[in-house]
Residue frames relative to the residue before (quaternion, step in Angstrom):
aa qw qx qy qz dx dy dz
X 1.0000 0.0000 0.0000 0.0000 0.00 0.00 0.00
X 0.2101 -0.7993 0.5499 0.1212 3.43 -0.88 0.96
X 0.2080 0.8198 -0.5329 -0.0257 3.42 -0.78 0.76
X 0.2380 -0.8612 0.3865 -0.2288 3.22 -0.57 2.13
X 0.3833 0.8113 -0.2904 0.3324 2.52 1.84 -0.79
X 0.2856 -0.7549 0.5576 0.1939 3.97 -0.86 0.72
X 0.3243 -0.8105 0.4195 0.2486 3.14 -0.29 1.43
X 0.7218 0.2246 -0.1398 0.6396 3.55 1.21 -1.45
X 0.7015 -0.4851 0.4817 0.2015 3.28 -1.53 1.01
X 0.7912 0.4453 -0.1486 0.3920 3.64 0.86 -0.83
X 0.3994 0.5721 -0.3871 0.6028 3.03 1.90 0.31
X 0.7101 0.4771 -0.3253 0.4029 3.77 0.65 0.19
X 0.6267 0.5088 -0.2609 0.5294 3.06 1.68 -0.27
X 0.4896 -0.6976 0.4675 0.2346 3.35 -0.94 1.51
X 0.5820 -0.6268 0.3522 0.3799 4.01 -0.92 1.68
X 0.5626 0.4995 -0.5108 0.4160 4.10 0.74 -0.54
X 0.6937 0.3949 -0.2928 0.5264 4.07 0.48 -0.98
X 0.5784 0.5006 -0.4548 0.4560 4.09 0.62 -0.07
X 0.6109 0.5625 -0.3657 0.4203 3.79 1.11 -0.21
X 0.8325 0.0533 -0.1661 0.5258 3.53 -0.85 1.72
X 0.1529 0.8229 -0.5430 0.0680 3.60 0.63 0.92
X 0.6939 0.4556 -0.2696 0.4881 3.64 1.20 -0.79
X 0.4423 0.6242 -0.4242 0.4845 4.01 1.81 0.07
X 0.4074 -0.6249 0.5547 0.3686 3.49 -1.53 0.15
X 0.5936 -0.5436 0.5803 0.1241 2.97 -1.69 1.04
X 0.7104 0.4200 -0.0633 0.5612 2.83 0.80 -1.97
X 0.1805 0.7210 -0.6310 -0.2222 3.51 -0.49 -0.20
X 0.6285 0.4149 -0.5367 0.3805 3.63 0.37 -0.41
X 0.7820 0.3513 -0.3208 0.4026 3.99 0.47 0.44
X 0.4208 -0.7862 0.4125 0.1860 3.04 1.80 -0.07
X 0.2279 0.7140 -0.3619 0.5544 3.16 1.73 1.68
X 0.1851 -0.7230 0.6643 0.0407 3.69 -0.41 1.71
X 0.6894 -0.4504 0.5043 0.2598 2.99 -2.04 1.31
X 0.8058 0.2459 -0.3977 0.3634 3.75 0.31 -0.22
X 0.5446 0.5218 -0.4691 0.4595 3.43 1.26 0.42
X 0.7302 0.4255 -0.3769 0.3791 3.32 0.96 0.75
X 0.5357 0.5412 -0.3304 0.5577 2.85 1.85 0.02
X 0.5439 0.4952 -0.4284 0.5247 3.63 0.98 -0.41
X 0.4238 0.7381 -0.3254 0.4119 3.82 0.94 -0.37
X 0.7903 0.3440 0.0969 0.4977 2.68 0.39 -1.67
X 0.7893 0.1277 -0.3309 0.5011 3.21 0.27 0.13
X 0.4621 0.5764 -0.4996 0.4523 3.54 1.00 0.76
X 0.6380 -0.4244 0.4138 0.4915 3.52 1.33 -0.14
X 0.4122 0.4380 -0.6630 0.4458 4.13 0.55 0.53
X 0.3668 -0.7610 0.5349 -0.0167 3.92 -1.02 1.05
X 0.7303 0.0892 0.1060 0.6690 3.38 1.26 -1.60
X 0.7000 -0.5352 0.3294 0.3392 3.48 -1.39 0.41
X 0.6615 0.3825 -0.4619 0.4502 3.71 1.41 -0.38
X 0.5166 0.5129 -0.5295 0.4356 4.06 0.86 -0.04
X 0.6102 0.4413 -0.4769 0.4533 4.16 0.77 -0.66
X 0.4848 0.6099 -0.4859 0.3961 3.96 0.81 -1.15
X 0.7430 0.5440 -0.2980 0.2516 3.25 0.33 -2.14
X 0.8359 0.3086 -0.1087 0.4406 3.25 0.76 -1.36
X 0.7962 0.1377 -0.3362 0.4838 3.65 0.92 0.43
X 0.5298 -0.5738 0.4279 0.4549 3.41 0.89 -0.32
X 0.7054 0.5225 -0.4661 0.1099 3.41 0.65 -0.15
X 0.5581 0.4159 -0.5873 0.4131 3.90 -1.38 0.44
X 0.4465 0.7532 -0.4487 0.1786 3.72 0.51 -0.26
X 0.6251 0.5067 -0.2647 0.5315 3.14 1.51 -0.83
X 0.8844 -0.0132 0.0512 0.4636 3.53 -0.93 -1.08
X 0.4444 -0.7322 0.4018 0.3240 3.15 1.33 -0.63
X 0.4812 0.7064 -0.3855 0.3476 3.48 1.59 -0.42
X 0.5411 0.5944 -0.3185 0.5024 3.51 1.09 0.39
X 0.5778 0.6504 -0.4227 0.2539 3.40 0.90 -0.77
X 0.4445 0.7813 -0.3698 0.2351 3.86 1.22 -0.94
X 0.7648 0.3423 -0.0090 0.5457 2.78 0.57 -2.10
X 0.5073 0.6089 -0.4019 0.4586 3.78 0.57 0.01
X 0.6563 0.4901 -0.2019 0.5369 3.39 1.36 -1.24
X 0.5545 0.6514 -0.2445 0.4566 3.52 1.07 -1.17
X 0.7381 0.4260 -0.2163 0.4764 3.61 0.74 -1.85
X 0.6528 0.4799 -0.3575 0.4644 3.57 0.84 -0.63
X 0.5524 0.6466 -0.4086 0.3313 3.87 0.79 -0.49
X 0.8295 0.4114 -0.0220 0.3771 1.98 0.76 -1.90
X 0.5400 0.3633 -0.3467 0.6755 3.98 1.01 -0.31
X 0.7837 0.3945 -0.2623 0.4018 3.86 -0.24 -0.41
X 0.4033 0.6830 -0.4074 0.4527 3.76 1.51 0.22
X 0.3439 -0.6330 0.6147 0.3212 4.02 -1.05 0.27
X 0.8646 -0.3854 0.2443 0.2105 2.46 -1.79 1.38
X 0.1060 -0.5989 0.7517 0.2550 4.39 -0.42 0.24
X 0.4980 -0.5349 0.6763 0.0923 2.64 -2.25 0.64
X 0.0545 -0.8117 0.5709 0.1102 4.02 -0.16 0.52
């Protein structure tokens, strides 16, 4: 029986993006990294479902990278180890 299964969501996220989860991401909206990960794993898929549900990139957009990143990277299938 294989069981691989990721239990916490943040095991998928590579340790450089785990740095400053409770900081803003967003800053021109003043949007923490774990209000975009809660996003995202509530089912925001693409950066305009994270927009939708926190507001962030709205501003300059200079955020929009790592938003993309956070969704790969939590929204990727399972790895096999």
């Amino acid at each position: 029986m294989k069981n691989n299964a990721v239990t916490n969501p943040l095991d998928k996220i590579p340790p450089i993006l785990k740095k400053n989860l409770y900081r803003n991401l967003c800053v021109c909206n003043e949007v923490p990294k774990m209000d975009i990960i809660h996003a995202i794993i509530n089912g925001a898929t693409t950066v305009a479902e994270v927009r939708k549900q926190t507001y962030a990139t709205m501003g300059s957009g200079c955020c929009t990278q790592q938003v993309e990143r956070l969704i790969e990277c939590l929204c990727s299938p399972e790895t096999v180890k």
